[in-house]
PyMOL Python script that loads the backbone (N, CA, C, O; Angstrom):
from pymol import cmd

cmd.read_pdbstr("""\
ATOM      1  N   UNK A   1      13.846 -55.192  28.130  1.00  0.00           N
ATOM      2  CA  UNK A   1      13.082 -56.133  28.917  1.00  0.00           C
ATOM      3  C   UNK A   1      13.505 -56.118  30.383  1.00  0.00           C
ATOM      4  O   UNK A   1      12.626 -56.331  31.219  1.00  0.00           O
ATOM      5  N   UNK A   2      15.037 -55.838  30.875  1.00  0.00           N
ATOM      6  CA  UNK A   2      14.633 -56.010  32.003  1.00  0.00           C
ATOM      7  C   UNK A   2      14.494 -55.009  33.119  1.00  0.00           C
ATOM      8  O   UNK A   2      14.417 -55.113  34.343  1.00  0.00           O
ATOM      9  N   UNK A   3      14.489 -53.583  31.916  1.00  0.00           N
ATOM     10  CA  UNK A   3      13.829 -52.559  33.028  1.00  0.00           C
ATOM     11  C   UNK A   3      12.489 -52.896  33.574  1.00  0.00           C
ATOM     12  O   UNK A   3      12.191 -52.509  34.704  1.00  0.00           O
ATOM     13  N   UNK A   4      11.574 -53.660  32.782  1.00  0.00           N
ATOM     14  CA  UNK A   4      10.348 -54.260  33.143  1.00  0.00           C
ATOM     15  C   UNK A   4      10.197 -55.066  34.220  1.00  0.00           C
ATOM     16  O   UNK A   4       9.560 -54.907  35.261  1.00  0.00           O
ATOM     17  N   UNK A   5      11.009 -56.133  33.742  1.00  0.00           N
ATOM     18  CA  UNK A   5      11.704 -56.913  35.141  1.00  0.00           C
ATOM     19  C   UNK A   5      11.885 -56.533  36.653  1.00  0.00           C
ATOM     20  O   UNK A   5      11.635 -57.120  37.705  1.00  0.00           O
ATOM     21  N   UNK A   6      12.330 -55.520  36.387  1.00  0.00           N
ATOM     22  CA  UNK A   6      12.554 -54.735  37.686  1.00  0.00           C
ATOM     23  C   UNK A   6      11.800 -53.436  37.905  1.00  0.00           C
ATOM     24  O   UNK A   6      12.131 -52.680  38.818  1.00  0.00           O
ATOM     25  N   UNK A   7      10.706 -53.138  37.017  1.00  0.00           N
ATOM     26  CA  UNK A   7       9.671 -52.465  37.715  1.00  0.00           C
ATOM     27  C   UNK A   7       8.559 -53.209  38.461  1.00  0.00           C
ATOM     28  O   UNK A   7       7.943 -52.718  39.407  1.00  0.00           O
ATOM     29  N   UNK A   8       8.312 -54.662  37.863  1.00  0.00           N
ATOM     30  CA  UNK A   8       7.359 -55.562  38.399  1.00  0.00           C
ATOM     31  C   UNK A   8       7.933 -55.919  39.857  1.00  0.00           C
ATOM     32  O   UNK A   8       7.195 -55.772  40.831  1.00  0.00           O
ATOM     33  N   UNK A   9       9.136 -56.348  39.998  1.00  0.00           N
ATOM     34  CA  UNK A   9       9.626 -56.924  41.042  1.00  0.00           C
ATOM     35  C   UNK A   9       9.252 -55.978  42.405  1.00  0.00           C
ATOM     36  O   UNK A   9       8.820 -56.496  43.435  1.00  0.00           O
ATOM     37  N   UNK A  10       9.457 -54.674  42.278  1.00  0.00           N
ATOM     38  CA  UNK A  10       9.392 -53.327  42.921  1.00  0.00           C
ATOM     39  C   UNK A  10       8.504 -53.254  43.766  1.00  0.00           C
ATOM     40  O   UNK A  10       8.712 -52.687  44.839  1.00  0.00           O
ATOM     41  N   UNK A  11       7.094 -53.923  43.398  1.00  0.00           N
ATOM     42  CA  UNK A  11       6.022 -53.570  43.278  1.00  0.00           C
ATOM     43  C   UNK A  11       5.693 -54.340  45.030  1.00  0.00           C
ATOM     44  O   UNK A  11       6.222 -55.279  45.624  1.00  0.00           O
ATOM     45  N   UNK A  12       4.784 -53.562  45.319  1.00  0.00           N
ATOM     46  CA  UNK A  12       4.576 -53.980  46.834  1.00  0.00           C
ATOM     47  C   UNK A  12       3.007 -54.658  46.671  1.00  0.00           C
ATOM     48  O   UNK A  12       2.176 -53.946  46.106  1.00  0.00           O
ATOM     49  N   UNK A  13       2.668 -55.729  47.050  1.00  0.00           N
ATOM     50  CA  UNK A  13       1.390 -56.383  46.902  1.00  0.00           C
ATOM     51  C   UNK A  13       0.817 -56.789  48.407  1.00  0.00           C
ATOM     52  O   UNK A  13       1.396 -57.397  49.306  1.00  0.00           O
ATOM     53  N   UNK A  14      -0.688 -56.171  48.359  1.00  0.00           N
ATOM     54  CA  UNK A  14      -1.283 -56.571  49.485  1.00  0.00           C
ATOM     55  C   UNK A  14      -2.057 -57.223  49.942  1.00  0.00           C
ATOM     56  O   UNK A  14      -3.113 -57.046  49.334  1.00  0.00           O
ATOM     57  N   UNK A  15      -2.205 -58.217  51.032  1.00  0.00           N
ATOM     58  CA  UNK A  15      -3.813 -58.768  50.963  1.00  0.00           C
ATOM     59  C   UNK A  15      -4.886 -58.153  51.094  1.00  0.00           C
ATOM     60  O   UNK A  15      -4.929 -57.376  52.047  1.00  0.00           O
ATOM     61  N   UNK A  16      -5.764 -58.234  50.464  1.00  0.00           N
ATOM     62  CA  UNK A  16      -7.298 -57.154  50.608  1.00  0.00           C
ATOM     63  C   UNK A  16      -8.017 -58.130  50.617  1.00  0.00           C
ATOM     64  O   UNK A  16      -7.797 -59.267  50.200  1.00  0.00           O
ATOM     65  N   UNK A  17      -9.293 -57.503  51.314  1.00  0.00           N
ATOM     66  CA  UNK A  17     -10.817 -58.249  51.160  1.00  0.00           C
ATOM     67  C   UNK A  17     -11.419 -57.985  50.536  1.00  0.00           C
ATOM     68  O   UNK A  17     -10.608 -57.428  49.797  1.00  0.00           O
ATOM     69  N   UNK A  18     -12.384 -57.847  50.029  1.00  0.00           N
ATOM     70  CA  UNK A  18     -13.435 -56.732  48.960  1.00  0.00           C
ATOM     71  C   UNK A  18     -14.906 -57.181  49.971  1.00  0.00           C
ATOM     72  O   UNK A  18     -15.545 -58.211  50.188  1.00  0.00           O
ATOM     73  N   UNK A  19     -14.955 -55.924  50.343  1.00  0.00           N
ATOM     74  CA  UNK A  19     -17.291 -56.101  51.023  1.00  0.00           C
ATOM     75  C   UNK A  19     -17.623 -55.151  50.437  1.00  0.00           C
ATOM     76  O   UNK A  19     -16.995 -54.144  50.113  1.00  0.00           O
ATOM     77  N   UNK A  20     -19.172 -55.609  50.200  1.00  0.00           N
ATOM     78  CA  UNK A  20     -19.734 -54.971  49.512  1.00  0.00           C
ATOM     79  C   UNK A  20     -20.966 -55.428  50.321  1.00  0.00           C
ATOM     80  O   UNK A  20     -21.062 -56.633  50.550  1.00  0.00           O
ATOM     81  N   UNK A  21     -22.398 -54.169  51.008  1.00  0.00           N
ATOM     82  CA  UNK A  21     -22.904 -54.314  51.806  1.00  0.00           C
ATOM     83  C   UNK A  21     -24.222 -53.123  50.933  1.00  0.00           C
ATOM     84  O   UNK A  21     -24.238 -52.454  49.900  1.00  0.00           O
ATOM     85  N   UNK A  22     -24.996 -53.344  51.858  1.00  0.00           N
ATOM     86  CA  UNK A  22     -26.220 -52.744  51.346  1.00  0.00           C
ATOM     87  C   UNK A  22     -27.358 -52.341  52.778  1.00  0.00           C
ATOM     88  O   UNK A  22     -27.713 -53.154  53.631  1.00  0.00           O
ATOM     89  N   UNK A  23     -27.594 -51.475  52.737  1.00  0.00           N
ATOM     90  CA  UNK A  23     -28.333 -50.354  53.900  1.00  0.00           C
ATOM     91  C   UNK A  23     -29.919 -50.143  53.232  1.00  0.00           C
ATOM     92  O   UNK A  23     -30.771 -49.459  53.800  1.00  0.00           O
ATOM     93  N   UNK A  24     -30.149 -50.854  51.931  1.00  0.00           N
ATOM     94  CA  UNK A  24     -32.197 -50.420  51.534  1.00  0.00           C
ATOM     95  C   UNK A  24     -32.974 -51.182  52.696  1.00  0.00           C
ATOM     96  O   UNK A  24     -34.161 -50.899  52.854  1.00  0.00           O
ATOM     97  N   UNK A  25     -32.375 -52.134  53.520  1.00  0.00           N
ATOM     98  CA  UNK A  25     -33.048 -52.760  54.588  1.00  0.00           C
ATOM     99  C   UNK A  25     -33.043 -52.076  56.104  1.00  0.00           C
ATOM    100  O   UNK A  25     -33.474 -52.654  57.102  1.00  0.00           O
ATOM    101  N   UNK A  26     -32.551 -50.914  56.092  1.00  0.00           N
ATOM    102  CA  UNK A  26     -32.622 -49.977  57.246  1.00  0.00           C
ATOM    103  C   UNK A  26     -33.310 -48.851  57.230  1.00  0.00           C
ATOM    104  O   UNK A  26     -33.658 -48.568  56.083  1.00  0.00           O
ATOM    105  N   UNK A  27     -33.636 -48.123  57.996  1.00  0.00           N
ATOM    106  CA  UNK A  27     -34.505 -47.044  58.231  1.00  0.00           C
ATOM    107  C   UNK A  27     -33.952 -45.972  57.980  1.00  0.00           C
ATOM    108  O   UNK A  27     -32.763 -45.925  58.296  1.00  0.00           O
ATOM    109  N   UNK A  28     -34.494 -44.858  57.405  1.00  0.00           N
ATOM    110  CA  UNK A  28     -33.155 -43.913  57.437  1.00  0.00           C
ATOM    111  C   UNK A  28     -32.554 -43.275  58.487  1.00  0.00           C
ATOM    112  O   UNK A  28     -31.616 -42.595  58.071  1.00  0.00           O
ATOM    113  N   UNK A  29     -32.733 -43.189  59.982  1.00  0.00           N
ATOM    114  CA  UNK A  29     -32.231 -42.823  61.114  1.00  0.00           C
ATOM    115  C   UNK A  29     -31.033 -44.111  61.233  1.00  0.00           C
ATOM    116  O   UNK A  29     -29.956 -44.020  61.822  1.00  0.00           O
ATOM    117  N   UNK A  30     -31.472 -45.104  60.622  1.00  0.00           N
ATOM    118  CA  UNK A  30     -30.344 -46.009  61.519  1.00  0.00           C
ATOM    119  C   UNK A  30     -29.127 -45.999  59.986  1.00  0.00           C
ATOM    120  O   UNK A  30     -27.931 -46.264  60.102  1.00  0.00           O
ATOM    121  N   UNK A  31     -29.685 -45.699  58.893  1.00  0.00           N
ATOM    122  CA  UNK A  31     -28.462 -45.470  57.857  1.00  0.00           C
ATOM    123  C   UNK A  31     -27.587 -44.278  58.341  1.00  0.00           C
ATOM    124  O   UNK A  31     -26.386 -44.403  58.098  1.00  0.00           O
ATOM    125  N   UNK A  32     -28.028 -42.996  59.068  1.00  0.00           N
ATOM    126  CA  UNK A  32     -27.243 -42.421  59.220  1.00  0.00           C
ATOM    127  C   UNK A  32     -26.595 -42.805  60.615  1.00  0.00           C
ATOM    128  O   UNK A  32     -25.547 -42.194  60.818  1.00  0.00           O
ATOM    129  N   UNK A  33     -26.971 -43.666  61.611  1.00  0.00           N
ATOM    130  CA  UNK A  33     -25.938 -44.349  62.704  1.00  0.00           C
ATOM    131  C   UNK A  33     -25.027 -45.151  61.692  1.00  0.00           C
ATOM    132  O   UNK A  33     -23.804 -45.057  61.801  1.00  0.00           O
ATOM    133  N   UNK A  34     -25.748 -46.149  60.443  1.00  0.00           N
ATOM    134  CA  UNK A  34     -24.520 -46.319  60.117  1.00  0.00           C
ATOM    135  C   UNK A  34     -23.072 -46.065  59.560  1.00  0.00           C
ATOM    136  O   UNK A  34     -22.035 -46.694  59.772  1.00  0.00           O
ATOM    137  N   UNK A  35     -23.326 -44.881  58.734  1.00  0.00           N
ATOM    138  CA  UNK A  35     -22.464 -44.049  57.847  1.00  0.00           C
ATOM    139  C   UNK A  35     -21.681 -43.356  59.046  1.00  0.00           C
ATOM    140  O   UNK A  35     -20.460 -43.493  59.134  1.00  0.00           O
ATOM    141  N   UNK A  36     -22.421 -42.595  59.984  1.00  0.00           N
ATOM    142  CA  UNK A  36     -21.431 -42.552  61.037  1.00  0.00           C
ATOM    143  C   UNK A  36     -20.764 -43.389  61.537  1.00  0.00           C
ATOM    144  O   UNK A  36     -19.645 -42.919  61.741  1.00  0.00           O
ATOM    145  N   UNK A  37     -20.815 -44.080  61.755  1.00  0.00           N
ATOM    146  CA  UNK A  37     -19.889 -45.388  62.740  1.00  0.00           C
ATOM    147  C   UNK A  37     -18.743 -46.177  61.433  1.00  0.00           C
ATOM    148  O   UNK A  37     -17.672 -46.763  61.585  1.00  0.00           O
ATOM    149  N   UNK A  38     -19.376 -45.930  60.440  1.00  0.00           N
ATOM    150  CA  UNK A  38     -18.393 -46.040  59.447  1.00  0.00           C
ATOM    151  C   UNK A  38     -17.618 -45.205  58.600  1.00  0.00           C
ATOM    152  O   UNK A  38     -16.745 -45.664  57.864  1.00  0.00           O
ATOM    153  N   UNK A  39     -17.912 -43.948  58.677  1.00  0.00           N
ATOM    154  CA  UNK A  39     -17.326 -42.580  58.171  1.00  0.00           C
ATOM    155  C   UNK A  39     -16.747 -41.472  59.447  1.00  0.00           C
ATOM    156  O   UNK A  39     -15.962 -40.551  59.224  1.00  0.00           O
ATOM    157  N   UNK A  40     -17.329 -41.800  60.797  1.00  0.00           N
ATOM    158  CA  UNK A  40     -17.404 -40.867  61.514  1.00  0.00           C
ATOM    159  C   UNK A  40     -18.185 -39.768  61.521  1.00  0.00           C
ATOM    160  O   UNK A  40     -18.924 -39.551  60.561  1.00  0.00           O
ATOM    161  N   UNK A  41     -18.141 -39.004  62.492  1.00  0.00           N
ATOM    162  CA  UNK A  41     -19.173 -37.756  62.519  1.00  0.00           C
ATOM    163  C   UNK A  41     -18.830 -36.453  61.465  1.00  0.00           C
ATOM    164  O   UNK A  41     -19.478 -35.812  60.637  1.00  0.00           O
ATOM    165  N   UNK A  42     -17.639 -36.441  61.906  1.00  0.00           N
ATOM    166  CA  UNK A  42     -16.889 -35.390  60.866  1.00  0.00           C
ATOM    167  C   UNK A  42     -16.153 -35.886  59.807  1.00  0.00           C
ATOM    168  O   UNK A  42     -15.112 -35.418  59.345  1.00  0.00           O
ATOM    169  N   UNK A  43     -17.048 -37.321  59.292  1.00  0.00           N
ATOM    170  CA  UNK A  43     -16.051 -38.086  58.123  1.00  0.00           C
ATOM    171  C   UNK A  43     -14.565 -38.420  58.263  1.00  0.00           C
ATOM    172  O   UNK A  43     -13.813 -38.874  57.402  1.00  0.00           O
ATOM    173  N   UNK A  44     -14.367 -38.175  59.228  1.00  0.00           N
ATOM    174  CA  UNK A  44     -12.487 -39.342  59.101  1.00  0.00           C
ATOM    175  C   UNK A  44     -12.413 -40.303  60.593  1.00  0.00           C
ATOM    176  O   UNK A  44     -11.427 -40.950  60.943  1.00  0.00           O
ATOM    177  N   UNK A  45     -13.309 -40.233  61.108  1.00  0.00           N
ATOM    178  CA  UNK A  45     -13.020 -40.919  62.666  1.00  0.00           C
ATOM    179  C   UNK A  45     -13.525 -42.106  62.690  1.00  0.00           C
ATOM    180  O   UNK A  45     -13.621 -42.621  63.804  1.00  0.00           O
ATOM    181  N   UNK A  46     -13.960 -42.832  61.582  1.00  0.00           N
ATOM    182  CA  UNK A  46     -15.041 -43.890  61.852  1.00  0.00           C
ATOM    183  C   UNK A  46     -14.359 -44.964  61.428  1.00  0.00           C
ATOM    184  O   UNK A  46     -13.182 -44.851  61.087  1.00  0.00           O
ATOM    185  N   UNK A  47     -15.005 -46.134  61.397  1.00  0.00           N
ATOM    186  CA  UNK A  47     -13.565 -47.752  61.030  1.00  0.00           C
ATOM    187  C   UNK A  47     -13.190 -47.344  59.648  1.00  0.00           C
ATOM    188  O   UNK A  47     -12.136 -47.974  59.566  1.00  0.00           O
ATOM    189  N   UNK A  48     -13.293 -46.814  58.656  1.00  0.00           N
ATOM    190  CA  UNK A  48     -12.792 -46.430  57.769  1.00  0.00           C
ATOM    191  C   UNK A  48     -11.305 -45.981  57.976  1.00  0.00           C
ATOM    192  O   UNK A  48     -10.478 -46.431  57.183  1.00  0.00           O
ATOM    193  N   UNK A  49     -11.056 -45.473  58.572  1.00  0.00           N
ATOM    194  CA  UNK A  49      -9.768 -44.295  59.032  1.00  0.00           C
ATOM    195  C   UNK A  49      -9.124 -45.586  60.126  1.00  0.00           C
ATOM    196  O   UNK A  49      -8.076 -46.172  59.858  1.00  0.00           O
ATOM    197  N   UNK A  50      -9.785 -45.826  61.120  1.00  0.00           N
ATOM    198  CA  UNK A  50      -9.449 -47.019  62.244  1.00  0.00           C
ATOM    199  C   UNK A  50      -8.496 -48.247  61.612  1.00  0.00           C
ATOM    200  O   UNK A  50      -7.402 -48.632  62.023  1.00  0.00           O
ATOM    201  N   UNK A  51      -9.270 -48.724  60.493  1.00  0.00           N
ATOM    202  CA  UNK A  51      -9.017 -49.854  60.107  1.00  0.00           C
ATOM    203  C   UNK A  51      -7.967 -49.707  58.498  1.00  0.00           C
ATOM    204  O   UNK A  51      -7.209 -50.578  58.070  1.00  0.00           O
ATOM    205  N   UNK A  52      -8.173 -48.694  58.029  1.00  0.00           N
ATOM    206  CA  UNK A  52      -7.157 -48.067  57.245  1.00  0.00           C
ATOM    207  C   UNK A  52      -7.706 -49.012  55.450  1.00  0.00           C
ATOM    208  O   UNK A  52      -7.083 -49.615  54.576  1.00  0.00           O
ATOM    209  N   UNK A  53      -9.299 -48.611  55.705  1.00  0.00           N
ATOM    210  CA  UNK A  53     -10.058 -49.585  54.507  1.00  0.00           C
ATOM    211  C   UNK A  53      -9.902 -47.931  53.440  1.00  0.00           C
ATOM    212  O   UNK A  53      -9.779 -46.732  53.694  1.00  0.00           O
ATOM    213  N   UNK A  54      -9.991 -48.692  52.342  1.00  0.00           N
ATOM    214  CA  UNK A  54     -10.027 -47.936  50.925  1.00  0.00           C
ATOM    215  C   UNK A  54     -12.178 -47.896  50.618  1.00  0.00           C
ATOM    216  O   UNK A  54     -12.791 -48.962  50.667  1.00  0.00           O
ATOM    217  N   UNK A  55     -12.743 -46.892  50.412  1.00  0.00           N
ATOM    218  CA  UNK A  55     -13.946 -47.082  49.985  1.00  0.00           C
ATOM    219  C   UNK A  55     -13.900 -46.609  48.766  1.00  0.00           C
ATOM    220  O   UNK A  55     -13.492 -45.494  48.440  1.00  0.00           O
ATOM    221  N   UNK A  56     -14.456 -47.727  47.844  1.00  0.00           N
ATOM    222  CA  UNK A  56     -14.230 -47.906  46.626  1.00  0.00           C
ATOM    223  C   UNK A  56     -15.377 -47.259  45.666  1.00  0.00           C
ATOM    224  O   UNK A  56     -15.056 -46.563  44.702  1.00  0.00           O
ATOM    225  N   UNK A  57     -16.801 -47.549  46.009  1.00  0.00           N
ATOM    226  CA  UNK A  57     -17.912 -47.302  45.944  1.00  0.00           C
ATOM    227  C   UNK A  57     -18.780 -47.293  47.047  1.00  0.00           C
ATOM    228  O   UNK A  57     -18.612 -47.515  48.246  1.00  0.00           O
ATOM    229  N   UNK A  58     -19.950 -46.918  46.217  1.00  0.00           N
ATOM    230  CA  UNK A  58     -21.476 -46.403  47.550  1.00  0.00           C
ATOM    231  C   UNK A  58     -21.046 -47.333  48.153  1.00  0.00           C
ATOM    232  O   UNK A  58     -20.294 -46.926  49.039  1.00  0.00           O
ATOM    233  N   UNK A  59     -21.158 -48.732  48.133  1.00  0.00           N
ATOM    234  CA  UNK A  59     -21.263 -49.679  48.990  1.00  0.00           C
ATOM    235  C   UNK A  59     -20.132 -51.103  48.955  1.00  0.00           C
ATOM    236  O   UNK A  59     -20.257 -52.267  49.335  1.00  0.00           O
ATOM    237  N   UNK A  60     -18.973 -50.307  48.280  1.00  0.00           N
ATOM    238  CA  UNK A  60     -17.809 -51.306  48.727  1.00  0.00           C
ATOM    239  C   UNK A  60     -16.585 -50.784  49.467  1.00  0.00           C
ATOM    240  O   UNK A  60     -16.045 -49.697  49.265  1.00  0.00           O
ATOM    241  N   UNK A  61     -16.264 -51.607  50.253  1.00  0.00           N
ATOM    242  CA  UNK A  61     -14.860 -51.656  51.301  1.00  0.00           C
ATOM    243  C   UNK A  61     -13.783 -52.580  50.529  1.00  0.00           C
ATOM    244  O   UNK A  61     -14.121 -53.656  50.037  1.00  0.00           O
ATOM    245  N   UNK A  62     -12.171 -51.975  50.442  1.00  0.00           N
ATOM    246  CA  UNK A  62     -11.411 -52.717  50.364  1.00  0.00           C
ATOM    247  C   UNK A  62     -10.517 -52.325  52.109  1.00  0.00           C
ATOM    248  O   UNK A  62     -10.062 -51.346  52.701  1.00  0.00           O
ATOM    249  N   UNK A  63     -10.677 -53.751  52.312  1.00  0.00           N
ATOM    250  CA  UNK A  63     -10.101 -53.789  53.809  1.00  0.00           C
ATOM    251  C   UNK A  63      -8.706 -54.976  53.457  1.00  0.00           C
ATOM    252  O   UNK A  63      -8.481 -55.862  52.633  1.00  0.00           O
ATOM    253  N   UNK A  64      -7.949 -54.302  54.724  1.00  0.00           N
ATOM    254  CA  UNK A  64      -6.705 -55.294  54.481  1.00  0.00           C
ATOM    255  C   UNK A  64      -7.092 -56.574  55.437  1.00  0.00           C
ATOM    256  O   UNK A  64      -7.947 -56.535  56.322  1.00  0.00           O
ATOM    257  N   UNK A  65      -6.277 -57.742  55.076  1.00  0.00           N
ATOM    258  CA  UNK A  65      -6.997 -58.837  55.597  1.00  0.00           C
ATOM    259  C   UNK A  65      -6.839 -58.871  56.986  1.00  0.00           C
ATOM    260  O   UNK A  65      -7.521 -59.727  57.549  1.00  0.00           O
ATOM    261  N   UNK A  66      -6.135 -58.183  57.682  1.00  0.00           N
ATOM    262  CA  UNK A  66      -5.836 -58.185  59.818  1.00  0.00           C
ATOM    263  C   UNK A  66      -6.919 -57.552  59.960  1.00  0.00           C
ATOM    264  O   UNK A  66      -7.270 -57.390  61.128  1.00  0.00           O
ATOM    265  N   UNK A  67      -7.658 -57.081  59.060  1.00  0.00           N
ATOM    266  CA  UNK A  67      -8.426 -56.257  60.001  1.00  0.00           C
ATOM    267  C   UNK A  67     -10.521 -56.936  59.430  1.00  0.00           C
ATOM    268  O   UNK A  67     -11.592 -56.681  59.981  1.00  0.00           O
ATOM    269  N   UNK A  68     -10.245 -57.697  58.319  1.00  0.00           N
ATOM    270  CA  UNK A  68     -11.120 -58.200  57.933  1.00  0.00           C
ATOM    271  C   UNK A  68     -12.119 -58.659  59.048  1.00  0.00           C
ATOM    272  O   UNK A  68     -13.227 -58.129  58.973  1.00  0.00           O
ATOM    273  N   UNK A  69     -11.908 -59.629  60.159  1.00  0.00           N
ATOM    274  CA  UNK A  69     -12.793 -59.919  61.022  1.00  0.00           C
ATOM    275  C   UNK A  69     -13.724 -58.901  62.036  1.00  0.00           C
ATOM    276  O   UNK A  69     -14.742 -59.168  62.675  1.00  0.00           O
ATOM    277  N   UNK A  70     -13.013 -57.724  61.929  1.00  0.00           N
ATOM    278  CA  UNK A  70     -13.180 -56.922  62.175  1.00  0.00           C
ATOM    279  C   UNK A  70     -14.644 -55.985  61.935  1.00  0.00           C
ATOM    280  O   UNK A  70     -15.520 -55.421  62.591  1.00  0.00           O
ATOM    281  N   UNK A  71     -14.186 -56.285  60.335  1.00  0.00           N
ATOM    282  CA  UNK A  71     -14.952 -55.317  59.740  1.00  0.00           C
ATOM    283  C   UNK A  71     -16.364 -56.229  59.150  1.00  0.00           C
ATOM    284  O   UNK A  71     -17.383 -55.815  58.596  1.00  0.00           O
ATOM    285  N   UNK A  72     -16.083 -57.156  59.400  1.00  0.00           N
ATOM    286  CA  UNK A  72     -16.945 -58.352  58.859  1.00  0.00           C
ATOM    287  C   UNK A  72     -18.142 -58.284  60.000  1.00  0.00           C
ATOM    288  O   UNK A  72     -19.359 -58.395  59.852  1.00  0.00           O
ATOM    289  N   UNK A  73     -17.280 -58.042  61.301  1.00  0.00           N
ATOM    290  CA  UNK A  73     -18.866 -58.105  62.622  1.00  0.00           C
ATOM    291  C   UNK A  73     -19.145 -57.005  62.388  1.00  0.00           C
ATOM    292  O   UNK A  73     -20.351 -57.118  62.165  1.00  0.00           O
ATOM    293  N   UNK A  74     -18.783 -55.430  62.205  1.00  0.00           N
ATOM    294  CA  UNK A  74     -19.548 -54.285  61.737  1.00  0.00           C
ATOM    295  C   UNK A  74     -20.374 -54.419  61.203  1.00  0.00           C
ATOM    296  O   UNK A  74     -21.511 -54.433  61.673  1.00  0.00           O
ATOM    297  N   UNK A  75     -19.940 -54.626  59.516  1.00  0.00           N
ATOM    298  CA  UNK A  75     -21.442 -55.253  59.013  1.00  0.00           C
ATOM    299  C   UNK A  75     -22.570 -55.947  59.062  1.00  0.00           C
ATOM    300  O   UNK A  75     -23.356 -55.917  58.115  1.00  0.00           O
TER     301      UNK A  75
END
""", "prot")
cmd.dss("prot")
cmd.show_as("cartoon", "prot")
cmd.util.cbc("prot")
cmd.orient("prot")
């Protein structure tokens, strides 16, 4: 038991946000301004990479919470 003990303790825990957003209400010229501005041009330069968010699915962000307000006016 208390190797358990002390694998739990170990454990580093973070604050996250979870968004989850949706683009069927945009045009498709402006979905791809958005995927850029959120993926970048060459996929790593965009607030994704900036803001150091996890994309989870098509349309969810796990963002850490400093940067939440952030990512909240993007959307």
């Amino acid at each position: 038991m208390r190797k358990k003990e002390v694998l739990v303790d170990k454990r580093e825990y973070k604050d996250m946000v979870l968004f989850s957003y949706s683009t069927r209400h945009l045009l498709k010229k402006d979905k791809v301004r958005f995927y850029y501005a959120l993926k970048g041009r060459d996929g790593k330069s965009g607030i994704v990479k900036l803001c150091k968010i996890d994309h989870l699915g098509r349309a969810v962000l796990l963002v850490p919470v400093k940067f939440a307000q952030e990512v909240e006016e993007f959307l």
